[in-house]
C-alpha positions in Angstrom: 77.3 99.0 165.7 74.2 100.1 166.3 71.8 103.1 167.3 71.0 103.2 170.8 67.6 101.4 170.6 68.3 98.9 168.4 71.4 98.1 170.8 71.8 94.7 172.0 71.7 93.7 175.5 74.3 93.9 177.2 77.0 90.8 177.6 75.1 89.7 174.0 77.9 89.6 171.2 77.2 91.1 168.0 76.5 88.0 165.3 77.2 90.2 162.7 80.3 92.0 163.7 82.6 89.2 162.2 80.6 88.7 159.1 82.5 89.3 155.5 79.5 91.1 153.7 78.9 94.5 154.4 75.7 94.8 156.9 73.6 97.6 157.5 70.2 98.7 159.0 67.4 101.2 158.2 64.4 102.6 159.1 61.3 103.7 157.0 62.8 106.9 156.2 65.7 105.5 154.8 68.2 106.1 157.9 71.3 103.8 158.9 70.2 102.4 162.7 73.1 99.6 162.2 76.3 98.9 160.1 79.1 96.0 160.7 82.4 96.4 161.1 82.5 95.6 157.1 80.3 97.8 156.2 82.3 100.6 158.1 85.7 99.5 156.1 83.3 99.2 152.7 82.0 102.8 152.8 85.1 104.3 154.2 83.0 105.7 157.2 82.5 104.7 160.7 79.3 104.2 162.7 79.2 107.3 164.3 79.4 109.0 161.0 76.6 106.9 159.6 74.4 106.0 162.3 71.4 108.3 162.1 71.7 110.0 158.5 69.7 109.3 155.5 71.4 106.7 153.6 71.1 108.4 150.3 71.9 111.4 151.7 75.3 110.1 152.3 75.6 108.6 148.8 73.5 111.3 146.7 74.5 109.1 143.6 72.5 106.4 144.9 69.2 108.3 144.9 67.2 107.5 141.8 68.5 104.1 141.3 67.5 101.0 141.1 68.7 101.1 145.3 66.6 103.5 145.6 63.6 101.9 144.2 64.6 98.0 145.0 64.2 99.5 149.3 60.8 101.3 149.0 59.2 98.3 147.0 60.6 96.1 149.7 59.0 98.6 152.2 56.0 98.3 150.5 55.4 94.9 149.7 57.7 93.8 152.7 59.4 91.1 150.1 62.7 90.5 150.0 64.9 91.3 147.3 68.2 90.4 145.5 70.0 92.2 142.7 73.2 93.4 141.3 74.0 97.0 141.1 76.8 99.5 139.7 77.8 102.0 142.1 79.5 104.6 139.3 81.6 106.8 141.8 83.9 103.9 142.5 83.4 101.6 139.4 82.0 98.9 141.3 79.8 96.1 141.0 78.4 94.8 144.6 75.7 92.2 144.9 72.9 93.8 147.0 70.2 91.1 149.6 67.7 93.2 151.1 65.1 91.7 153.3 62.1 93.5 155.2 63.1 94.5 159.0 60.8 95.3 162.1 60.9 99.0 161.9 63.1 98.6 158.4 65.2 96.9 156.1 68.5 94.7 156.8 71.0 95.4 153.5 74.0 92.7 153.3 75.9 94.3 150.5 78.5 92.1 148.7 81.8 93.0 146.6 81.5 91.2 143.3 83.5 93.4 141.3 85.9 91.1 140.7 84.1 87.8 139.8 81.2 90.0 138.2 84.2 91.3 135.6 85.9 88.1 135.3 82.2 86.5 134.2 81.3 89.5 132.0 84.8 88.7 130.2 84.3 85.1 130.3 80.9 85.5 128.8 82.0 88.3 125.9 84.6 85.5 125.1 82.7 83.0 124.5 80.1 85.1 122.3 82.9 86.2 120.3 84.2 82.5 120.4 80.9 81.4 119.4 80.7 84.3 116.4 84.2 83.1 115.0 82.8 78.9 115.7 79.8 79.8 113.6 81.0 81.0 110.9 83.5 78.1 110.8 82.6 75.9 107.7 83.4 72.7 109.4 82.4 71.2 112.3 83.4 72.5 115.4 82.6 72.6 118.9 84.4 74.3 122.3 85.0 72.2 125.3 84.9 73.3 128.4 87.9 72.2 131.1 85.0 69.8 132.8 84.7 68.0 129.2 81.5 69.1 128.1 80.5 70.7 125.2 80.3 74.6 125.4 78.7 75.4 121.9 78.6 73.9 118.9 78.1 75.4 115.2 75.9 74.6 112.2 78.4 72.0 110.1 78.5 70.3 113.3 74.9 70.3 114.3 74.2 69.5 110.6 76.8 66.3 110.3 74.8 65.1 113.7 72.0 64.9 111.2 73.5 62.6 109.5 74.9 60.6 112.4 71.2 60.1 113.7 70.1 58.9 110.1 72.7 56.3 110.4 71.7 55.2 114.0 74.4 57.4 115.8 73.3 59.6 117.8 75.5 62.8 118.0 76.7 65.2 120.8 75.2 68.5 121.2 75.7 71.3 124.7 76.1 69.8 127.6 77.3 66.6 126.6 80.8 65.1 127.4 82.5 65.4 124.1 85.2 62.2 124.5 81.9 59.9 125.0 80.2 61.3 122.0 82.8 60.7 119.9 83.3 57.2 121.0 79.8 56.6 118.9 80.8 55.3 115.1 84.1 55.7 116.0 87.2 53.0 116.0 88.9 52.3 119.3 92.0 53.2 117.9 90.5 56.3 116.8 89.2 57.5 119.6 91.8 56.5 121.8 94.4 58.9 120.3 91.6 61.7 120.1 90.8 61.1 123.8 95.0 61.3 124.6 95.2 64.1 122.6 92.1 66.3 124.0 93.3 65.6 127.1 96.6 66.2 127.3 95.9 69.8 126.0 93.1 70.3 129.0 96.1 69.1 131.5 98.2 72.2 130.2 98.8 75.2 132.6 96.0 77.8 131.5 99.1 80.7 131.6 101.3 78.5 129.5 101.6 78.6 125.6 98.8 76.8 124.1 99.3 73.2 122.7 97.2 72.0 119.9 96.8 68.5 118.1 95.9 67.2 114.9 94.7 63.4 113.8 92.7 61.7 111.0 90.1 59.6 111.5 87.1 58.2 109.8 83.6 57.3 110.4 80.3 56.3 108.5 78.3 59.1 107.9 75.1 58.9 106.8 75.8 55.8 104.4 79.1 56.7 103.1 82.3 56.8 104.9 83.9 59.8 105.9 87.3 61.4 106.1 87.6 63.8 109.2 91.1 66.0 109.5 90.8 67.2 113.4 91.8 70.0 114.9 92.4 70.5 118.5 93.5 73.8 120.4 93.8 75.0 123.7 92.2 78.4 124.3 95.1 80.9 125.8 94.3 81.5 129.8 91.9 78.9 129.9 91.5 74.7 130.1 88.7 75.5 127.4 89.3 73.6 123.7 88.4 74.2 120.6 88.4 70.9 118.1 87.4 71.5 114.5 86.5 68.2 112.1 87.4 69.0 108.7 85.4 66.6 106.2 88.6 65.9 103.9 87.2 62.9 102.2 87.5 64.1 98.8 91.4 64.6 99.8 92.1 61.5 100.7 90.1 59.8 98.7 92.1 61.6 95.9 95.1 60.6 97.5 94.3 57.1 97.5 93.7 57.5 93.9 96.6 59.7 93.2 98.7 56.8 94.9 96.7 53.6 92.8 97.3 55.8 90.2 101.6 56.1 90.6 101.3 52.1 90.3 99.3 51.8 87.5 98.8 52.4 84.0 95.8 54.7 83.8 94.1 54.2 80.5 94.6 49.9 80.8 94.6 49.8 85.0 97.5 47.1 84.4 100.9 47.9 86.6 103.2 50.9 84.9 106.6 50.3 84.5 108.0 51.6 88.0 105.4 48.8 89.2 106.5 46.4 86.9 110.5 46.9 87.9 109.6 46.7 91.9 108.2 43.3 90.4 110.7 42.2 88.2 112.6 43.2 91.4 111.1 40.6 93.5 110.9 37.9 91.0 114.6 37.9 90.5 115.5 38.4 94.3 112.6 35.5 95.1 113.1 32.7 93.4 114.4 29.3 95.0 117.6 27.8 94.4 117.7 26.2 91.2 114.5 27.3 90.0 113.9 28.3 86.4 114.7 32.7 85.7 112.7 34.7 85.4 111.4 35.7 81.9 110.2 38.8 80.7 108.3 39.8 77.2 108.4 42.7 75.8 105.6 43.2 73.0 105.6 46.5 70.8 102.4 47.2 68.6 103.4 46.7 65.3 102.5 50.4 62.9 99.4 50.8 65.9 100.8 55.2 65.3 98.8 54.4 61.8 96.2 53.6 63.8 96.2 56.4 66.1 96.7 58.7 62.8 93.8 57.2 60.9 91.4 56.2 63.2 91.6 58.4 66.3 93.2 58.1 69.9 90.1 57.3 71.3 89.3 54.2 69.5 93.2 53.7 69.5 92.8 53.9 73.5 89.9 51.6 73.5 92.1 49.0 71.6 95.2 49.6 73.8 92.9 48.3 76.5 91.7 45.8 74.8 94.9 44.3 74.2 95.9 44.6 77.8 92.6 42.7 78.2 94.0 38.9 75.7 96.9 39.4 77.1 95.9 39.3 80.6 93.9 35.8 79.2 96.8 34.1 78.0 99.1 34.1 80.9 99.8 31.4 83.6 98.6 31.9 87.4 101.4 33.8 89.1 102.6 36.1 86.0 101.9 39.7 85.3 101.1 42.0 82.2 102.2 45.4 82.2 102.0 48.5 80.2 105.3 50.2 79.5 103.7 53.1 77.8 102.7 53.8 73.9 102.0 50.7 72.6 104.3 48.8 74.6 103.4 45.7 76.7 105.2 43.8 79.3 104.6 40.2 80.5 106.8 39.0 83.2 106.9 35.1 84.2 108.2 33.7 87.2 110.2 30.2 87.0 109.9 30.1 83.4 112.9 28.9 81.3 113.8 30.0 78.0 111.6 27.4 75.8 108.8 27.8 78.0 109.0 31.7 77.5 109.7 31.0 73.5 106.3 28.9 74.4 104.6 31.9 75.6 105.7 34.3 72.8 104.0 32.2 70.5 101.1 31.7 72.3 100.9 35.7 73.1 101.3 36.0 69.2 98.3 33.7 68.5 96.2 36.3 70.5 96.8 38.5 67.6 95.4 36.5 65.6 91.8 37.7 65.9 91.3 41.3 64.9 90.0 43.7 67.2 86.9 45.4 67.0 85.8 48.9 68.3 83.2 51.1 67.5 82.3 48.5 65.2 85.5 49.1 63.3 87.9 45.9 63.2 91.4 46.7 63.3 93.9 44.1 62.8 96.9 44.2 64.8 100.2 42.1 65.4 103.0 42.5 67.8 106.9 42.2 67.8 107.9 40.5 70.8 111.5 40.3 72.3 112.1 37.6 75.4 115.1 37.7 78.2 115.3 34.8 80.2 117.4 35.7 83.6 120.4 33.8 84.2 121.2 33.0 88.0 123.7 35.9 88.3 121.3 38.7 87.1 119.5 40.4 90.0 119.3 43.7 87.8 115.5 44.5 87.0 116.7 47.5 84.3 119.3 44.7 82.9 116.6 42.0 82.3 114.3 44.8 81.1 116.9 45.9 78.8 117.5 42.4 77.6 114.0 41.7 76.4 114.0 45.5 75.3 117.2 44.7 72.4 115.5 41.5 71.6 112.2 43.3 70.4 114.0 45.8 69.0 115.7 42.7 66.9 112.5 41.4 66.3 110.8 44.7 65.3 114.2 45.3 62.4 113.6 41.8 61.4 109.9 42.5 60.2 106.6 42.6 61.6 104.9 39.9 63.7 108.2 38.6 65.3 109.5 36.2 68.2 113.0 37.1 68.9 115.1 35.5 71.9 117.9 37.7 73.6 121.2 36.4 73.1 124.8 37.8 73.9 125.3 39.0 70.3 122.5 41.7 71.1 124.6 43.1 73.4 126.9 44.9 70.9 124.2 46.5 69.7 122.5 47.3 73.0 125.9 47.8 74.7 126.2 51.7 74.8 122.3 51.7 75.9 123.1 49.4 78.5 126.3 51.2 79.4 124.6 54.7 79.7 121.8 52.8 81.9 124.8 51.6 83.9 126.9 54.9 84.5 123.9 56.3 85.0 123.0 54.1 88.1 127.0 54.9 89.3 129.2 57.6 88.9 128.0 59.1 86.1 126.0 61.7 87.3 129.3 63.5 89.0 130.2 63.9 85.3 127.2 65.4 84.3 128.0 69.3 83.0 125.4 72.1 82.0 125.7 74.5 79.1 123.4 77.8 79.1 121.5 79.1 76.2 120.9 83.0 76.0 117.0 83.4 76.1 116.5 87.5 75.3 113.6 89.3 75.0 112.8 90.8 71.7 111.3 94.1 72.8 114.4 95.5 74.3 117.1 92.4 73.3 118.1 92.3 77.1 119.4 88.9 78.0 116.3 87.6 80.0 117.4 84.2 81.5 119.1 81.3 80.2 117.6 77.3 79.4 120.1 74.7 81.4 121.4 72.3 78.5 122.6 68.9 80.4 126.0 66.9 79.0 128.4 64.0 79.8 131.7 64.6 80.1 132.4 61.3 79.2 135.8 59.8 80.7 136.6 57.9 77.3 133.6 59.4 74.3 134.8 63.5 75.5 131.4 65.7 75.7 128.1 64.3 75.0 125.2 66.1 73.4 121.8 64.8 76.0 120.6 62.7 73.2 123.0 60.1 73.4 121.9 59.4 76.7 118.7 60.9 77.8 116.5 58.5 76.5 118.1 55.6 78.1 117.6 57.8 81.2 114.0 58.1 80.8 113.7 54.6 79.9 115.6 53.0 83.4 114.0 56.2 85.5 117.2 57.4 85.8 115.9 60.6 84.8 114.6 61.8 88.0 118.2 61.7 90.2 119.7 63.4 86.9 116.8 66.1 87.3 116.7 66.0 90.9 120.9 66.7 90.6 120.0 70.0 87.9 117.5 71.3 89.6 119.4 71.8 92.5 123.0 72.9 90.2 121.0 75.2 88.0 119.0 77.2 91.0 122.5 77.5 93.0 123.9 78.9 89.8 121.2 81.5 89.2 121.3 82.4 92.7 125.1 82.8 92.5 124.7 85.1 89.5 122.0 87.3 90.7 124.1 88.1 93.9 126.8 88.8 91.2 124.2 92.1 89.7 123.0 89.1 87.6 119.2 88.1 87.6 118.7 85.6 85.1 116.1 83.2 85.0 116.8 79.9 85.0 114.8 77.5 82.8 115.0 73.9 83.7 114.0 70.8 81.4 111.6 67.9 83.1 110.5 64.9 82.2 107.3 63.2 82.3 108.5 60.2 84.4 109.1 62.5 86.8 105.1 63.6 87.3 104.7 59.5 87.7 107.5 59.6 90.3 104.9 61.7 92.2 108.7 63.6 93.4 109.3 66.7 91.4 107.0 69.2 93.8 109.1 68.2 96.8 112.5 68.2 94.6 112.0 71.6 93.2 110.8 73.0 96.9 114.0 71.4 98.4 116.5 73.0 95.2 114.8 76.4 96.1 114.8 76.4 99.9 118.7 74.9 99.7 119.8 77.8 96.9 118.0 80.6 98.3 116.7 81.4 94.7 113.0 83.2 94.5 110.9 80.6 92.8 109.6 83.3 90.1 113.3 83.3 88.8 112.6 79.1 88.3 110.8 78.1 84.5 110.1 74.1 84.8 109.9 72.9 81.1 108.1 70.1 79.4 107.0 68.8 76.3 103.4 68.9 75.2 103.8 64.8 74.4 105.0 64.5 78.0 102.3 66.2 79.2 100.1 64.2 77.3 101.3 60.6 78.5 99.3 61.4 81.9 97.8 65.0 81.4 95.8 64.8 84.5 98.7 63.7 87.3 100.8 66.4 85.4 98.3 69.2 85.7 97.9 68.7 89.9 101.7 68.7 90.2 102.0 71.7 88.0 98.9 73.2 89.9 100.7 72.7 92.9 103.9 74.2 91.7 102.8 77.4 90.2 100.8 78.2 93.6 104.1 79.1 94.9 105.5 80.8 92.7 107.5 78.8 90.0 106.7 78.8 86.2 105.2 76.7 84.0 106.6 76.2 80.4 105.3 74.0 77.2 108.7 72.9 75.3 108.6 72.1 71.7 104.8 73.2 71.3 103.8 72.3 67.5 105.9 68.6 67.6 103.1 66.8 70.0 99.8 65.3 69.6 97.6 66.7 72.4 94.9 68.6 71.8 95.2 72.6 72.7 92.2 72.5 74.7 94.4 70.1 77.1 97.4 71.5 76.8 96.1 75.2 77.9 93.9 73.8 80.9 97.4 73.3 82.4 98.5 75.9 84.5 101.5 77.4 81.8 103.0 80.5 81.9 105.1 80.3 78.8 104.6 78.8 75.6 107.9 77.8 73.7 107.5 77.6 69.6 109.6 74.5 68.3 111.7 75.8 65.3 110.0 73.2 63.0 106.9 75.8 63.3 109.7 78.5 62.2 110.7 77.1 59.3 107.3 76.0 58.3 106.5 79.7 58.2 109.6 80.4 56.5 108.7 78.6 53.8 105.0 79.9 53.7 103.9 81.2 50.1 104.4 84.9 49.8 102.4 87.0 51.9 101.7 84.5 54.3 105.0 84.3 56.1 104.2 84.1 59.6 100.4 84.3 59.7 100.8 80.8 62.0 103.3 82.3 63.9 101.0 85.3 64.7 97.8 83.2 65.6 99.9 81.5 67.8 101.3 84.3 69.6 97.8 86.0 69.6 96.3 83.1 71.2 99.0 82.7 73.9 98.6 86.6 74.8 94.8 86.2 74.7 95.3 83.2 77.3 98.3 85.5 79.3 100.8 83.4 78.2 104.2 84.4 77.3 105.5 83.1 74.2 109.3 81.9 73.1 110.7 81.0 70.1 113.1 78.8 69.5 115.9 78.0 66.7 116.5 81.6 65.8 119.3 81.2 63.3 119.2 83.5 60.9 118.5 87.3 60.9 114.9 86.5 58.9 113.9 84.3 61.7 114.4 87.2 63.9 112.4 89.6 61.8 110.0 86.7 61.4 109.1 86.4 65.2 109.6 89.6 66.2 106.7 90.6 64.1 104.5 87.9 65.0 104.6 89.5 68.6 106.9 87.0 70.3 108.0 87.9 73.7 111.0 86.1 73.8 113.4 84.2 71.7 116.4 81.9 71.8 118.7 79.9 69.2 122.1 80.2 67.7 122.0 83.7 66.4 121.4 85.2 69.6 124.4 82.8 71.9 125.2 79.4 71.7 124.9 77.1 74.9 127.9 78.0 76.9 130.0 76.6 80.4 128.5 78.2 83.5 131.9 80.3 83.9 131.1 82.2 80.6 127.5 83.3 81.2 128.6 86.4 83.7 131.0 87.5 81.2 128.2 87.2 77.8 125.8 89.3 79.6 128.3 92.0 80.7 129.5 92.1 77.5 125.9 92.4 75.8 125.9 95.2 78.0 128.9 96.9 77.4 128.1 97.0 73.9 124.2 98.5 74.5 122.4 95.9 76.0 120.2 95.0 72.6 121.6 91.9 71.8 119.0 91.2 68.8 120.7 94.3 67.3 124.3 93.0 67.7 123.2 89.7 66.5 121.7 91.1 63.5 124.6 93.5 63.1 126.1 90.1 62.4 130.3 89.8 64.0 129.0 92.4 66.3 127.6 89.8 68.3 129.8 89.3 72.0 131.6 85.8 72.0 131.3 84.2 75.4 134.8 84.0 77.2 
């Protein structure tokens, strides 16, 4: 509507009367000659209110602002002008257009208060996006839901460097990100990155965000590099974030780690769980009527005097050089293998017995020549047992074992030996090759465990107990872990046998502290199990199925274990102690590896081998336990606890209680007993005071389980 002179004629419509912005007129001084019909319903007044007063008369709030001064510069200079502008009585945002009128101004006046929010929260997002992108150590960028890159951060901007120096040129703003990552990239590659980044952009913005991960690798700069990538959706938008970890070192590592599980480190030739798989294949492989398959085992004649008198080093150095004549002297086809120690394997294909008699000798002549290293020569021979598969043996561990009893022949027989397998061997390899057997069946359901007290010698509470593996033989009755360990270890039987206590000792423990019991459980593993690359995933699947904290958990292992592959054990150990479970050296002062190795493990407990014990038992007067109390001081400097074992006698107890042990264990203190009896020993301990060192030393005083 408008003031009576700017009126239009009559039977002329008003253009503006059905316009959606707000439209008003004024004159010099500043009052309203026009408004539309959406400019009435905008300021909540109608014409005939308006009409004729002072603009900022009506809206005092107005006068001062940057209205105010926007319309007397356009009066002035007769420019138009266009501008945003809060209007603080109702909170509102409106986009003003103001344009130079005869006799005035024309104002269209537009509600953005909406879309002027929504881009103001749009925009502090993505700074704050941007903020978080930045300080992202890997390279990252946000994609917008067109497909083009929204902002990128400094890793990526830097890897682009490197791109370019390689002839790739990278992807910065603005780009579409799917077509810069097509540069340098496979086509398999980048077709599951393109499925993936897409299928998160076709996601409902109000739905739960998606994400997506892949590994891919490209050259950069002049090496090749391994990218772990990250997608997300942001929530309420199409926008997504995708970061590019650089995990080269990882997998590299991995692929290492898993050369590694196959081979022999110090020779590089296969290790014995490689050598099996191929014995494996040999035997399953051959063609009908073929000649066996033959497998040598050699054993270093005396080579610990070597080690002893010259060194592990050089005695390494030679270890590989063996490997090294060996590897000469056999046919195309065949394979030499390490065992460990000082063992050697050579497995032939289609070999019959006097060809493989043929071979021994040959292998024996390579001997024959000392061996030299750091410009020592060190003469060496080898005891050499041979196994010949007949057409019913399909057993890797059988044929393995064969050649196994026929070295061990050869090595009673003297140094320097060739010795066939025969069937006599058998009777003396048959319990060996029986416990490999059982083992590989039913044996394992009639496996028992016995706990040992371990108590803590400051208060003589009952701390935990150390699981003690037997066979409850069907025919031999109970069998101490000696007897059949070691064949175990030998056929890799070990690891189900460990795998089977790990998950029967945690169940216990986590029986017995729901009983008012916490004990913790100590668990003995072997070093084939760090080569099985299993025993992180076997103690996490024990834990999770028994419910038992993993601080209540104490993995034990020797120091010579350890030492056999000190590098694979530490990054398994590493990995295990990050959660939680504990770390313990068995038998420390029985091994050869050097303490600087053996403490850059990640141990929590240090467990003193009675030999130590008794050495300091026997120590001159005056002297009695001085190497028991460097140890201990060294283990507490290190924040390691410290356990002695084989406490037998009262004196021992005296002896390692003032060295500063923290804990102890041995016959004085409880035998190993049946699971069933452990609830009642402790209650008992307690019953009678709780100090068990001072019942044991109070000698019948101690409590008798059951």
């Amino acid at each position: 509507m408008q003031a009576q002179d700017g009126e239009p004629r009559r039977g002329q419509p008003d253009v503006l009367a059905g316009v959606p912005d707000a439209v008003y007129r004024l004159d010099p001084e500043g009052r309203v000659t026009y408004l539309n019909a959406a400019a009435e319903s905008l300021f909540q007044l109608s014409a005939a209110e308006l009409i004729g007063r002072r603009l900022l008369d009506v809206f005092p709030a107005a006068k001062g602002t940057l209205v105010e001064d926007q319309l007397r510069e356009i009066l002035g200079d007769g420019q138009p002008r266009q501008f945003e502008y809060f209007y603080e009585p109702r909170d509102h945002w409106f986009e003003i257009r103001a344009f130079p009128y005869p006799d005035g101004v024309a104002v269209f006046l537009r509600d953005v208060d909406d879309r002027y929010r929504t881009d103001l929260r749009r925009d502090t997002e993505l700074r704050e996006l941007t903020a978080v992108l930045e300080a992202l150590p890997s390279a990252t960028v946000l994609v917008g839901d067109d497909g083009r890159i929204l902002v990128v951060n400094r890793a990526w901007e830097a890897d682009g460097e490197l791109l370019r120096s390689g002839g790739v040129e990278p992807g910065g703003v603005g780009d579409v990100y799917l077509e810069c990552m097509s540069r340098g990239l496979l086509p398999t590659h980048h077709a599951a990155i393109a499925a993936g980044v897409i299928r998160l952009q076709a996601e409902e913005p109000d739905g739960v965000p998606g994400s997506f991960e892949y590994e891919y690798s490209t050259q950069l700069g002049s090496f090749a590099t391994w990218f772990h990538l990250q997608a997300a959706r942001v929530p309420f938008s199409r926008r997504v974030v995708v970061t590019h970890t650089d995990v080269t070192e990882r997998v590299r590592g991995e692929q290492a780690m898993a050369w590694r599980a196959g081979h022999d480190e110090l020779t590089g030739l296969p290790n014995r769980a490689t050598l099996l798989d191929m014995i494996a294949d040999a035997l399953t492989g051959g063609a009908p009527g073929a000649p066996g398959t033959a497998l040598l085992v050699l054993d270093l004649d005396g080579f610990k005097t070597v080690n002893d008198s010259l060194g592990h080093q050089l005695g390494d150095r030679l270890l590989r050089q063996v490997g090294e004549r060996l590897a000469e002297q056999v046919r195309p086809g065949d394979a030499v293998g390490r065992l460990g120690g000082d063992q050697f394997v050579v497995l032939a294909r289609e070999c019959d017995q006097a060809e493989a008699a043929a071979l021994a000798f040959r292998l024996q002549t390579t001997f024959a020549l000392p061996f030299t290293a750091s410009g020592i020569s060190v003469p060496l021979s080898a005891s050499i047992g041979v196994a010949v598969s007949r057409s019913d043996v399909r057993d890797p561990h059988q044929l393995l074992s064969d050649a196994d009893a026929a070295m061990f022949a050869a090595k009673s027989s003297g140094r320097d030996r060739v010795h066939l397998f025969s069937p006599g061997l058998r009777e003396a390899a048959r319990w060996r090759l029986e416990v490999a057997t059982r083992l590989r069946g039913d044996a394992i359901d009639q496996l028992v465990v016995h706990y040992q007290p371990v108590v803590r010698l400051d208060t003589g509470e009952v701390d935990g107990v150390e699981a003690l593996v037997r066979w409850q033989h069907p025919e031999r009755g109970l069998l101490p872990p000696d007897s059949f360990l070691s064949v175990a270890e030998e056929t890799g039987q070990v690891i189900p046998i460990t795998r089977w206590l790990l998950r029967e000792t945690t169940r216990k423990a986590a029986e017995w502290a729901a009983q008012g019991l916490p004990l913790r459980m100590s668990v003995n593993v072997s070093a084939r199990h760090f080569s099985a690359e299993t025993l992180v995933r076997d103690v996490r699947t024990a834990l999770r199925d028994s419910g038992l904290p993993p601080d209540q958990l104490v993995l034990e292992l020797t120091e010579t274990s350890v030492a056999e592959d000190p590098t694979r054990a530490e990054d398994q150990l590493t990995v295990l102690r990050s959660f939680g479970v504990r770390v313990a050296i068995d038998d420390f002062g029985t091994g050869w590896s050097s303490l600087a190795q053996l403490f850059a493990l990640p141990i929590g407990t240090l467990k003193i081998d009675r030999s130590l014990l008794n050495a300091a038992e026997r120590a001159v007067a005056g002297e009695t336990g001085a190497v028991l109390h460097a140890i201990v001081e060294l283990t507490r400097t290190l924040g390691i606890k410290s356990v002695a074992e084989g406490i037998e006698t009262p004196e021992h107890l005296r002896m390692v209680r003032a060295a500063g042990c923290d804990l102890a264990q041995g016959w004085l203190l409880g035998q190993a007993m049946p699971a069933e009896e452990v609830p009642r020993f402790v209650r008992s301990v307690q019953a009678a005071g709780g100090d068990l060192c001072a019942l044991a030393v109070a000698g019948d005083a101690v409590p008798q389980a059951g």
